[in-house]
N, C-alpha and C positions, 0 to 999 in steps of 0.2 A: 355348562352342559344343560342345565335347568331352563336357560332360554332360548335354547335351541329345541329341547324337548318340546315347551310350551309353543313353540311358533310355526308348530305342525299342527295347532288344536284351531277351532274355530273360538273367537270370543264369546259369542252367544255361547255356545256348548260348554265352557268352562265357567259361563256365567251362572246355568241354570243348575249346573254341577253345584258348585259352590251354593249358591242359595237352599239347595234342597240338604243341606247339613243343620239348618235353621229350624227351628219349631214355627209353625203357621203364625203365632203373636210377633216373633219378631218380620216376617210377610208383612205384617199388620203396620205396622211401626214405618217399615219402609215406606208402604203405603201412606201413611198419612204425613210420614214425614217430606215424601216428593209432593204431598199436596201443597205441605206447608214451604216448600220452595218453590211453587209455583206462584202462590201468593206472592211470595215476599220480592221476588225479580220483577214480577209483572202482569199484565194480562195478559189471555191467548198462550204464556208458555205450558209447553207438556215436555215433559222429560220422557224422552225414547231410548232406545235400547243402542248400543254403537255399532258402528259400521267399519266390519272388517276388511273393509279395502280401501280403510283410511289411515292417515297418519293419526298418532295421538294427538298433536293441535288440531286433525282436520276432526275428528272425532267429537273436539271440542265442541268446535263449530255448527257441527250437526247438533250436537244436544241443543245449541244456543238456537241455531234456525228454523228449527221445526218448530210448527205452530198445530192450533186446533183448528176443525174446519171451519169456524165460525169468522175464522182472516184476522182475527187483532193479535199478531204476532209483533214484535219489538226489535225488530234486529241490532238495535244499538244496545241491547242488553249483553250479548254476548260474549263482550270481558269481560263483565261483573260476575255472569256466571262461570268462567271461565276458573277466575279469580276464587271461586269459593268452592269448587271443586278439588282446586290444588289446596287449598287452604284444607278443607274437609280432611284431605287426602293425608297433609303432614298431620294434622290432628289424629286421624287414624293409626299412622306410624306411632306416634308415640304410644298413642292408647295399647298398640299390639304389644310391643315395649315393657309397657305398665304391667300388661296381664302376663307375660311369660315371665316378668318378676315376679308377676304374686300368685301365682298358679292358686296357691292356697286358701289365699283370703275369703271370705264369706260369698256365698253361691249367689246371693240377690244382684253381685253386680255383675257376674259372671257372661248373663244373658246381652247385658247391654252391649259391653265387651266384644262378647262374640259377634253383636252386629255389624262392629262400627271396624272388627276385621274384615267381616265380610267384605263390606264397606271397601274397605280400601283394598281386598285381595280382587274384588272386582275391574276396580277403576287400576291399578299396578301390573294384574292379568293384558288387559286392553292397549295397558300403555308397552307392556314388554314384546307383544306378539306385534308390534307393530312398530319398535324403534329398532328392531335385529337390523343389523346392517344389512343383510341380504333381501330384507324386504322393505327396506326405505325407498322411500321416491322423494327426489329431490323437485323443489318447489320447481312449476315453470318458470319462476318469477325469476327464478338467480339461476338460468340457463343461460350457460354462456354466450349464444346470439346475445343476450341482454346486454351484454355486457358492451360498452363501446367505448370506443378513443375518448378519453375525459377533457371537455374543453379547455376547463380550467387549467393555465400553462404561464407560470411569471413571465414567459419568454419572450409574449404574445401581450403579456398584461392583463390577460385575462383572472378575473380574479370570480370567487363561491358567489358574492355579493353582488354579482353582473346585474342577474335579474331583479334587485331590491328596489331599482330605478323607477320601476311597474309594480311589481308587487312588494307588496309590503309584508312582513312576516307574519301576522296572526293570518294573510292569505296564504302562504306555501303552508302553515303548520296545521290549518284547519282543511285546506285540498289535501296533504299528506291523510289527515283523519278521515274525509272522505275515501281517498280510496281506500286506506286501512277497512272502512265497514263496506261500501258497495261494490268493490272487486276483489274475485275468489281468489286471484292467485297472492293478490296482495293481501291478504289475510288471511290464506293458510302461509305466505311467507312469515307474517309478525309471530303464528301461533307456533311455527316452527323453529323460533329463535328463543323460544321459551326452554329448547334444551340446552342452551349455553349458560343457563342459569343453574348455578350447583344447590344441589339439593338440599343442603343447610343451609343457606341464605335466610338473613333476617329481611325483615319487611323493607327497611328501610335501604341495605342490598337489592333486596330485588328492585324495587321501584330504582334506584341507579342504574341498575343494568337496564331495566324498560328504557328508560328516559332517554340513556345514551343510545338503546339501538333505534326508539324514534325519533331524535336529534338523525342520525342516520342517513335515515329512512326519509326525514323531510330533504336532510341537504341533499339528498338524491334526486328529489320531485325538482327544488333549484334549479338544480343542474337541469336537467331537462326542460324546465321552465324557458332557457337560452333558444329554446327550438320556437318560442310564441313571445319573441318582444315584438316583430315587427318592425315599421319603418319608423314610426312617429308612435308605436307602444298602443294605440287604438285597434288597429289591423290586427296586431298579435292576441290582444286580448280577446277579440269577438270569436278570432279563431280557434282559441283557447274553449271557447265557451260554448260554441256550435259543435266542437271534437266532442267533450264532456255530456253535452246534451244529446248529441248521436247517439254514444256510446253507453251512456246511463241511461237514458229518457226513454221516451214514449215511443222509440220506433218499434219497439214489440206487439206495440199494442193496434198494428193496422187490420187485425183479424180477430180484436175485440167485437164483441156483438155492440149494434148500435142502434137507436130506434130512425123510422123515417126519414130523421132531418138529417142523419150524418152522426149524431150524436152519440157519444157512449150512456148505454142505458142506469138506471140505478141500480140493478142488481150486479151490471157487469162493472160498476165503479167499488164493488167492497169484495172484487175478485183483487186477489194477494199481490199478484202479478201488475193490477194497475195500482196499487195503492202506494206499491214499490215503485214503480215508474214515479208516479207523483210526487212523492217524497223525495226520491233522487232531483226532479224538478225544483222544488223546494229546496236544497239542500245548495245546490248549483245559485240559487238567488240569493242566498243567505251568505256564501261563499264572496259571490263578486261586488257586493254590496260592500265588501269589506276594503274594496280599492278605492280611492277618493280620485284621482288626477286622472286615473282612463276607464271610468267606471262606465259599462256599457250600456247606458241605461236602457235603452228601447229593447235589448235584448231580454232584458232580465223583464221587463214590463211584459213581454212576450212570454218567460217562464210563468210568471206569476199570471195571468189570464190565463194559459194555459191548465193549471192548478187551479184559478178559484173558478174559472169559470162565472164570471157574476155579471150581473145584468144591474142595466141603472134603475137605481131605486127612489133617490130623491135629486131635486135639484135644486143647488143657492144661488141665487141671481146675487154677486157680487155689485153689479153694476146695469141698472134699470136701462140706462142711456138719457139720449135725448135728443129730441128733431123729427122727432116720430113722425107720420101721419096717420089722420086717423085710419080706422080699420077699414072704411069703407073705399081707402085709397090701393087696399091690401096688405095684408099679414107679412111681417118679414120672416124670408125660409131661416128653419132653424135647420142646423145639420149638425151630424157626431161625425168623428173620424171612425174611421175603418177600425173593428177591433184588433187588437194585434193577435198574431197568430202563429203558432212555427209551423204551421202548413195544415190545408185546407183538409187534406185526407182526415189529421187524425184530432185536430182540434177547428170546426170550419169557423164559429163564431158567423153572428149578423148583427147587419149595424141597427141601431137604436134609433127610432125615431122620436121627434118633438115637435108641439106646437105652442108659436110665442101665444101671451095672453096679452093684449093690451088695458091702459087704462090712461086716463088724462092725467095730466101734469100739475094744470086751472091754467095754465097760458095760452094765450095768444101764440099761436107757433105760426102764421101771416095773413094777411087780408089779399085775400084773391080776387080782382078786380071783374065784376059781371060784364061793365061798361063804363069806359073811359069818359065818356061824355066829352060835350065839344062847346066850343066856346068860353072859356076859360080865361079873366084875361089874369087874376089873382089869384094865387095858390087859396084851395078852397080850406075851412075847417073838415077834421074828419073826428064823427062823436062816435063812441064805441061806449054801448049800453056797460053800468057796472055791474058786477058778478052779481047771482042771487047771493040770499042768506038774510039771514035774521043778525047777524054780526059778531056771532059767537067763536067765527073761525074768524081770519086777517084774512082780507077783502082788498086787494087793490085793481083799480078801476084799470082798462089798461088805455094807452094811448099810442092815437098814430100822425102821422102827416102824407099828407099829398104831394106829389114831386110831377110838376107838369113836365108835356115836352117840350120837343123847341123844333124849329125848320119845321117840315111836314106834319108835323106832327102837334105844331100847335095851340095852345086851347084845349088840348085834350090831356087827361090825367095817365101819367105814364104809368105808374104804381105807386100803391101806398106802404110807405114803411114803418114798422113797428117801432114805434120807440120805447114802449113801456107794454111788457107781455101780458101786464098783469097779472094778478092771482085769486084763484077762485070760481072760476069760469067749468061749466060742467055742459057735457053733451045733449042736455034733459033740456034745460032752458036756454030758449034759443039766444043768441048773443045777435046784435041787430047793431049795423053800421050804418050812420046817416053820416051823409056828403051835404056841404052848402054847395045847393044848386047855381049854375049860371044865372047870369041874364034872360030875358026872356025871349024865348026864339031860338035859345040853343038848348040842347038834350044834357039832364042833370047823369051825373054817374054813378053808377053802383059799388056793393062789393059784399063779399059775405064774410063771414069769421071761420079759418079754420084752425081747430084747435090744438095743441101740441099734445102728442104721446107719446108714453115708454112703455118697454117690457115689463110687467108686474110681476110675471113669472111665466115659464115654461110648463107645457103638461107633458107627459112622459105617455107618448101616442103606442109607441112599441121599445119597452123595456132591450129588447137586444139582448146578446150574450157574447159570452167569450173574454169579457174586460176584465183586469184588474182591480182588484179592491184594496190595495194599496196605496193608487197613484189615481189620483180626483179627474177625472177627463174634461177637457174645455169645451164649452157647448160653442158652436158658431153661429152667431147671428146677422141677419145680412145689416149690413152698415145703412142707419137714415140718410136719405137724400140731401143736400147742401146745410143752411147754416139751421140752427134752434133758433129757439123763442128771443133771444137774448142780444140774436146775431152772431154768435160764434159758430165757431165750427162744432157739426153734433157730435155727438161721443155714440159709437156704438157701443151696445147694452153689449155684457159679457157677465157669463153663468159659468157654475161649475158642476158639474153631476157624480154623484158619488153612487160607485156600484155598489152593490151589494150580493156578498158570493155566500156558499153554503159553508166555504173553507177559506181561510186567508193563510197568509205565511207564518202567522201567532197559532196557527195549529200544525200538527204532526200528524200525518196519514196512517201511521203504523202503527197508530192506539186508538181505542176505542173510547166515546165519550170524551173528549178532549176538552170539551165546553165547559162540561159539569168539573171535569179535573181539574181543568186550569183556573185560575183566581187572578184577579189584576194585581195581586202582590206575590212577583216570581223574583225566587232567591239565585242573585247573579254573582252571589259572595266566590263560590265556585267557579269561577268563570274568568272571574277579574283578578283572582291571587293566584291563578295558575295551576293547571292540572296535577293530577299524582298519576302514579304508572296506571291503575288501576280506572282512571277515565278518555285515557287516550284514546279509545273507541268508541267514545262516547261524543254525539252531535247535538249540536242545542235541539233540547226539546220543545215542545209547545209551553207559548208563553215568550219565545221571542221569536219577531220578526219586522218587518222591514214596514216605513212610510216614506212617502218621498217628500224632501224638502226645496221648496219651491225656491226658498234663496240660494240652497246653495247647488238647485240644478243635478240633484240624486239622492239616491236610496242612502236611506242613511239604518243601522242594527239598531232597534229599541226594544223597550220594555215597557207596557204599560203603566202609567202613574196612575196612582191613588184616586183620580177622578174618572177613570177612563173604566169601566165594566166591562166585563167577556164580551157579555149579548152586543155591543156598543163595536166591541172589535169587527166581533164576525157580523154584523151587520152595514159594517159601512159606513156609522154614519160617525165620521170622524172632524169634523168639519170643528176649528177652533179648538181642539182637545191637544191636551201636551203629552207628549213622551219623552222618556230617558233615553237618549243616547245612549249606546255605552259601545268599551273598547275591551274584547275578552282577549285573554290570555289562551292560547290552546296546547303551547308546546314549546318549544323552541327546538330553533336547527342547529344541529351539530356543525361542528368546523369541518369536517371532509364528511364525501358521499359513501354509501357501498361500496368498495374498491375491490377488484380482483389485479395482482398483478401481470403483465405483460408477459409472454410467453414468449423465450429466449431463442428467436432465431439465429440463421447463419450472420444475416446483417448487423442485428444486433448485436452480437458477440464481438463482431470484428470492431463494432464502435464501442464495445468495453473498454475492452482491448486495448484499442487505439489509447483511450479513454485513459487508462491509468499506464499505458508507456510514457505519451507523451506527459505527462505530470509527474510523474514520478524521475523520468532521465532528467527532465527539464528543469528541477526543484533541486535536486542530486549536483544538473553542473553549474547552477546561482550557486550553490552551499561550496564551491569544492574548494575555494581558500580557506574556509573554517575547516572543513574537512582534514587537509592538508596540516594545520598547524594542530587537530587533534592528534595525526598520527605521530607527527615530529615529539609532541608531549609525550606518550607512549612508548613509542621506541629507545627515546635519547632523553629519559628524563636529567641524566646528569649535565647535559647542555642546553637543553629548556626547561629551565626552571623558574622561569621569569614572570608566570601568570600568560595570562591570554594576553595580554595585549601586549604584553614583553615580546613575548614570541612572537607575535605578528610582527612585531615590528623589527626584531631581532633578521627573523626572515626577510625580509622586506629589501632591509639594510645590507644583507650579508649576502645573499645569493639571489639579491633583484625579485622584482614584479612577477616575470614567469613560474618561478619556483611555486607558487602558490595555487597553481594550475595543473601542475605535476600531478599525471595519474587521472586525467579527466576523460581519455578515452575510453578506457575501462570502466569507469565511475556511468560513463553518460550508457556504452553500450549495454553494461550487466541489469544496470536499472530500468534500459527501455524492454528489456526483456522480461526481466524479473519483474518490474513494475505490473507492467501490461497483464503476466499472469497471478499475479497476485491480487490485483484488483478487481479482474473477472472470477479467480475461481472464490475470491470471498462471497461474491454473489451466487456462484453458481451453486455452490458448496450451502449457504442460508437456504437459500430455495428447496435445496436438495431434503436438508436434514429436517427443513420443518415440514416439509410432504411425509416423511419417511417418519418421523414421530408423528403425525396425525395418524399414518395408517395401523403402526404400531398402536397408538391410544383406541382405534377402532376394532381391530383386530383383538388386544387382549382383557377390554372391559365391553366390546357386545356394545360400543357407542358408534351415536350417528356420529355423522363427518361434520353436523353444525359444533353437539357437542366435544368431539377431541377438537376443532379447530381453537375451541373455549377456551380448551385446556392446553393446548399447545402453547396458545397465546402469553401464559403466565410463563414459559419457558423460554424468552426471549432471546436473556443475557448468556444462560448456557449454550443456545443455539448460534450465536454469535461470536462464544470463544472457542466452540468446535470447530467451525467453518473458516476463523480465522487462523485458526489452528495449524487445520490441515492445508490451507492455502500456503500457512507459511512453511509450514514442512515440509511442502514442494519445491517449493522456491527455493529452499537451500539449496536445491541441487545445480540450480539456475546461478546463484550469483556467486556461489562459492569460489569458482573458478575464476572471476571478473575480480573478485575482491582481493582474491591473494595475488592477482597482477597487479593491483593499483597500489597494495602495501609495498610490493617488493621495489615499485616504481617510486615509489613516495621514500622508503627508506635507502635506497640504496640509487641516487637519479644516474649513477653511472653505468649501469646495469645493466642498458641498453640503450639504444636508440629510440625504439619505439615501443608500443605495446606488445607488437607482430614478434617483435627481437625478444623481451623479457617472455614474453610466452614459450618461443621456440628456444629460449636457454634451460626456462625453467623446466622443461621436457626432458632435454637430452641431461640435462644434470641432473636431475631429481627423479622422472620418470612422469607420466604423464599425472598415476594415479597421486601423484604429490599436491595437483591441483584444486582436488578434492580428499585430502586428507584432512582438514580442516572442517569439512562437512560436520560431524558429531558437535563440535564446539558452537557451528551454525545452527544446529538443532539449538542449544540454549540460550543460541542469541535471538533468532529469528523468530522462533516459534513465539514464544513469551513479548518480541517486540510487536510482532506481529498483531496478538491477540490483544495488548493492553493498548495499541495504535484503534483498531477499531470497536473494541469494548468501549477505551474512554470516552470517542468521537460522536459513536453513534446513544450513547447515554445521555453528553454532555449536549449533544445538538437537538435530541428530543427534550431535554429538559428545560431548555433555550427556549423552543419551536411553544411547548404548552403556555411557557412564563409570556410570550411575545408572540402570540396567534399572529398578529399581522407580518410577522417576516415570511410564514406562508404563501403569504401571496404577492410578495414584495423583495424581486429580483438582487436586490442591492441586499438590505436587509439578509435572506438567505444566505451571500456569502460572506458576509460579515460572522453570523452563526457559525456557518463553515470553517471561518477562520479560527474563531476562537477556540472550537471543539479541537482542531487540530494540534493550534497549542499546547490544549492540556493533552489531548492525547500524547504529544510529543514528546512533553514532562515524564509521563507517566511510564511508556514506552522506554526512555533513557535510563531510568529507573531501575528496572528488573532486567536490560538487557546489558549493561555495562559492564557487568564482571565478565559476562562471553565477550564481549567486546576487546575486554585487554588482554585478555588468552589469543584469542585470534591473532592479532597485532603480534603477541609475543612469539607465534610461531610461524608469521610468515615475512618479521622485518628481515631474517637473511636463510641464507641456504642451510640447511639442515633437516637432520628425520625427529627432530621435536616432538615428541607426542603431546597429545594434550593435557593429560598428568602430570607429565615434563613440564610443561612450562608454567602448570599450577605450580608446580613446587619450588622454583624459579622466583618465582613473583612474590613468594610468601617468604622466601628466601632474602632477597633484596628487600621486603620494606613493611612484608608483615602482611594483614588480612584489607590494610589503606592500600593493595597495591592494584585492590580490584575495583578502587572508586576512582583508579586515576584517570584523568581528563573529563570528570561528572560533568564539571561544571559548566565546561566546553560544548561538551557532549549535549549539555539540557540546553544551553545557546541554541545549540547545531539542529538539535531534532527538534525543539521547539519551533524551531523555523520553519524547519526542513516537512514535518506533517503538517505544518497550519497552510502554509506552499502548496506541498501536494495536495492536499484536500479544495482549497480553494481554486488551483489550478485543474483538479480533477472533474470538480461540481461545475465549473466552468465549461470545460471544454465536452465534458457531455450534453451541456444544454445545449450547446453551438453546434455538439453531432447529434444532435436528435433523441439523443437517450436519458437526460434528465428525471429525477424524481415524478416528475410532473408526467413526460412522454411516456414513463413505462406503467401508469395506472390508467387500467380501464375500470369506468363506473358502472354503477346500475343504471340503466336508462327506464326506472319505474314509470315514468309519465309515457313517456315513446313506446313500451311494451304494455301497459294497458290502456291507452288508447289505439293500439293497435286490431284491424281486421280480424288478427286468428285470436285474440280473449277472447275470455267469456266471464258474463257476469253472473 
């Protein structure tokens, strides 16, 4: 009644109530003590007041997201805070505890006491007025549209690890903790599964239960992962990474203020709204960088400009070239590629211009012929003055020859070829070629020296913007014309320009001073042993991010080395500097996803149904010779007394092959009926009873439906021998009749013709209600085989499934599980149901009003309290078989109708419903 009272009050109103019972000092207190957890979480947090038209995890969330106006708000803090809130909270509990033990004790501690009540009647006020069942709201997130056909199906071979082919697990476990922090509905889903967690939980419980519901939580993102492999795994991933950047990113930001050029201005860049955009950018990089075999690179080089926005700052000429001419032949164009861009509106970038610098070589790069001269009858000498100098550098002279022509061209010098380019040769002092002139009467030839150039370097004409400062950009230089100084072929000169942004991926948008924080020795200890519950919302912060490596063609996660300093990161100028790789841990993915069961229609039913007739008659008429010779044991032990195999063969021998089949009409009809309802209503009847105790646990402790579903869940095995129960107690009514045809047939085969005849004798002799006079005794066979049939099956085949995960997903394996659980269930079944069993037998082998007392007393009569284990043995044969049969033939023929384990779970579709149109972030 207390929280129902309470849940007509406002929080705030019962907040300020409560705190006005306090003397002004402990005000005080609170006061500096939210200061001192402003510190201690981060910058930018303020603790606000909560919000009563929240859940208590949404509540959480608010206190974690609100920021001051100054923007350096932390959103990845928000578990931590979360985290020590509850913690504060259980600390409060006891403390309240402590003081109404010691009411008495000395008045100095009395005050503190009463804070750290306050304290917690605050934050327990908040949480009660808002977990009343009548005013929960169930997360969007796990609305059943969400919910969909789960692909995962042995049937099909589809198996949880489909998508592991493309992505790699630290990528679903660290996109799981994306969207755990940048989408609302997927983190008030996490904080609302914090009620399944029972209130005494030690740390190292709680962190198991996080773990397993993010284990969860990621196989869910998996699963939906199926939706973006694509053809060749490229396709699905850009897709993948265009949805994520739509849906996260910067398209909010098209009615940011901008200046002039298209740009966002700097005051509008430390608006919350774009620093958040950017960061999700960032996040998306740091994310796909984590793929190696279809890693997107252009796209991510596309995030990452997008975010640093950096313009070229320096350039390293890798490779000068050579073949140059000189300058006066003209400059080779230098050009940048296009910056990249995810579109022009909201990020437009321009391209960078350059201009080459030349400088000589000292070679000879050819002798250009002024005039060929004529008359010629002897290849001429050709002298080429040697280089200046004083001789302090290496001086080689260079040398050429004359190559005449021929036919028309006779007598005349065709060209001269270098043979030695020489070195040392400079622009300043002229280089002078003399030719031996002809004869006299013909024209001597010329030629002049030109000299060989390369690029010395690039100047940076228009810096540009919009590049990454990640990935080094290749400058393009136009290729020299034919061969170098040397005669080979030239080499074009090839630079690399490294930008330089205000931000790189080594920093976080959603803290303030990142530069001054971060230090190039970032501790990844955290990172690489694997998360605890309490960092699971937590995204690498600044101090790692991405370089690209040119061997291996991508983005590869690092960490600064020891040689490499901040100013040096965010500056760009990374050229020959090493970094640590590294391979973080973020989570791991559970063996199944979110799962809601399937919702039992008419078709369904009917393939239950189907489902356990056909397995159940069909197992019943394999078994019915063993059948047969248990009853013969039972009935006529003084002439089967031979053991099992006596018997068999006693039968066999004496009254032939057929005998052994005797009573198989009955056997196959009562089981395809009994069967069929038996194995639907244990379903229906599970279904039933654990809805029915949720609402009950909701209903009489004032809990949400996450937390009874919690608690229900520890209630398994009783909900399984209820349901089995009652299923079998139906069914009595169903086979009783079938069975005492097939006894009377079995005992007595002259009895009738057929089934149709012992039915209609057994009527007019005995009365119809004599068909079901045996029902009570049914009751303690059935009920009890009933229950220990699928208590043991579904115990022993989960136990199976934990020890051997991969028969999950592996069709064969599964009914092999199957089988064996039936087994023992079979075992175990024989067990408890055997002394009704020989009752039975005893009052339907011939005509008679036997009651069931009767024939107890009968039984104990002839052979004592051994007369109720008679035919165990047989019996553990028969049912051992007979349930590992059924079960195997059951779990079969539902997967073949469509209703296997696999067909009737629908998952979470987390990735499909927050990339969806109607989220919000």
């Amino acid at each position: 009644m207390w929280h129902r009272r309470c849940s007509s009050y406002s929080p705030a109103l019962a907040a300020v109530a409560l705190l006005l019972l306090f003397l002004p000092s402990e005000a005080l207190t609170l006061h500096r003590n939210s200061r001192n957890i402003h510190r201690s979480i981060g910058n930018g947090f303020t603790v606000h007041g909560y919000s009563k038209q929240s859940s208590p995890r949404q509540g959480a969330t608010f206190l974690c997201a609100s920021s001051k106006n100054d923007g350096s708000d932390d959103v990845f803090k928000s578990s931590e805070l979360l985290m020590r809130i509850e913690h504060d909270t259980t600390d409060a509990r006891k403390e309240q505890m402590t003081t109404n033990r010691n009411d008495n004790n000395e008045q100095g501690g009395i005050q503190r006491r009463q804070f750290l009540i306050a304290s917690a009647a605050l934050l327990q006020l908040s949480l009660i007025t808002s977990t009343a069942p009548a005013n929960a709201k169930e997360p969007k997130l796990t609305e059943r549209t969400n919910f969909q056909q789960s692909p995962i199906n042995k049937r099909f071979g589809v198996t949880l690890s489909e998508p592991e082919r493309i992505y790699n697990l630290s990528f679903i476990t660290y996109l799981s903790r994306f969207l755990l922090v940048f989408d609302k509905e997927c983190q008030q889903w996490w904080y609302t599964q914090a009620q399944a967690i029972p209130p005494n939980s030690s740390k190292e419980e709680v962190d198991r239960i996080r773990l397993e519901q993010f284990g969860k939580f990621s196989a869910s993102v998996e699963v939906g992962l199926m939706d973006y492999e694509g053809g060749d795994g490229g396709d699905g991933v850009k897709s993948l990474l265009n949805a994520l950047v739509k849906r996260y990113g910067p398209s909010s930001l098209t009615s940011v203020r901008r200046d002039e050029n298209g740009y966002i201005d700097d005051n509008a860049n430390q608006l919350p709204e774009v620093r958040k955009a950017k960061e999700a950018l960032r996040q998306i990089a740091l994310l796909f960088s984590l793929l190696k075999d279809y890693q997107p690179v252009e796209s991510i080089t596309q995030i990452l400009a997008a975010d640093d926005d950096a313009k070229i700052d320096a350039i390293c000429m890798l490779d000068p070239g050579t073949g140059y001419l000189p300058p006066s032949f003209g400059i080779p164009t230098v050009s940048f590629p296009e910056p990249p861009t995810l579109g022009a509106k909201l990020f437009p970038g321009s391209l960078a211009k350059g201009e080459a610098r030349m400088v000589e070589t000292g070679r000879i790069l050819k002798l250009e012929l002024v005039d060929g001269g004529s008359g010629y009858v002897e290849t001429p000498d050709v002298q080429i003055s040697a280089p200046p100098g004083d001789g302090t550098n290496k001086k080689i002279q260079a040398t050429a020859k004359a190559i005449l022509g021929k036919g028309k061209n006779k007598g005349v010098i065709e060209k001269i070829q270098i043979v030695n380019p020489g070195l040392g040769y400079n622009a300043i002092d002229e280089v002078t070629v003399t030719i031996t002139p002809p004869d006299k009467g013909w024209t001597a030839a010329s030629a002049k020296a030109i000299l060989e150039y390369q690029v010395a370097q690039i100047d940076v004409v228009n810096e540009g913007r919009g590049y990454a400062a990640e990935k080094p950009v290749n400058v393009i230089i136009d290729p020299p014309p034919g061969a170098d100084a040397a005669g080979d072929i030239a080499r074009s000169a090839f630079a690399v320009a490294y930008p330089k942004g205000k931000m790189t991926s080594y920093a976080s948008f959603m803290t303030s001073n990142v530069v001054k924080a971060s230090s190039s020795s970032v501790d990844t200890s955290a990172w690489i042993a694997g998360p605890t519950s309490s960092q699971l919302l937590t995204l690498l912060p600044s101090g790692f991010g991405l370089q690209f490596d040119d061997k291996l063609e991508r983005y590869i996660l690092t960490t600064p080395s020891s040689s490499n300093n901040w100013e040096d990161i965010i500056t760009g100028r990374l050229e020959g500097r090493n970094f640590k790789p590294i391979n973080p841990i973020f989570g791991f993915r559970g063996r199944s996803p979110i799962e809601l069961e399937k919702s039992l229609d008419f078709s369904t039913v009917l393939r239950f149904v189907a489902s356990g007739a056909l397995c159940s008659s069909g197992a019943h008429f394999i078994l019915t010779p063993i059948d047969v010779v248990k009853t013969k044991v039972q009935t006529k032990p003084e002439i089967y007394n031979q053991g099992i195999v006596g018997t068999f063969k006693k039968v066999w021998k004496e009254e032939g092959p057929a005998t052994l089949f005797d009573g198989w009409e009955p056997t196959f009809l009562g089981f395809f009926f009994a069967g069929g309802t038996a194995f639907f209503l244990t379903e229906y009847f599970r279904r039933t009873y654990t809805a029915l105790a949720t609402t009950l646990i909701m209903t009489s402790q004032s809990a949400s439906e996450i937390t009874a579903t919690s608690i229900t869940s520890n209630y398994e095995i009783p909900l399984i021998i209820a349901s089995a129960a009652t299923s079998g107690f139906l069914c009595c009514f169903i086979i009783a009749p079938f069975e005492a045809i097939r006894v009377r047939t079995v005992a007595q085969p002259d009895y009738a013709d057929n089934i149709f005849g012992v039915a209609s004798r057994m009527i007019q002799e005995e009365g119809f209600p004599s068909l079901f006079s045996a029902v009570p005794v049914w009751f303690l066979k059935e009920v009890p085989y009933n229950v220990m049939k699928f208590l043991v099956f579904d115990t022993s085949t989960e136990y199976l499934l934990q020890a051997y995960p991969v028969a999950r997903e592996d069709i064969r394996l599964s009914l092999l599980i199957s089988l064996i659980g039936g087994t023992l269930g079979g075992i175990a079944a024989t067990i408890v149901s055997n002394p009704a069993d020989v009752v039975v037998t005893e009052m339907k082998k011939a005509k008679s009003d036997m009651s069931m007392l009767e024939a107890v007393d009968i039984l104990l009569q002839r052979a004592g309290p051994a007369a109720f284990a008679k035919g165990m043995q047989l019996r553990m044969v028969f049912y051992s078989l007979l349930v590992s049969l059924q079960f195997l033939l059951y779990d079969a023929i539902r997967i073949a109708l469509g209703v296997g384990s696999d067909d009737m779970k629908l998952y979470l579709n987390v990735l499909g419903a927050a990339l969806s149109e109607t989220s919000t972030t």
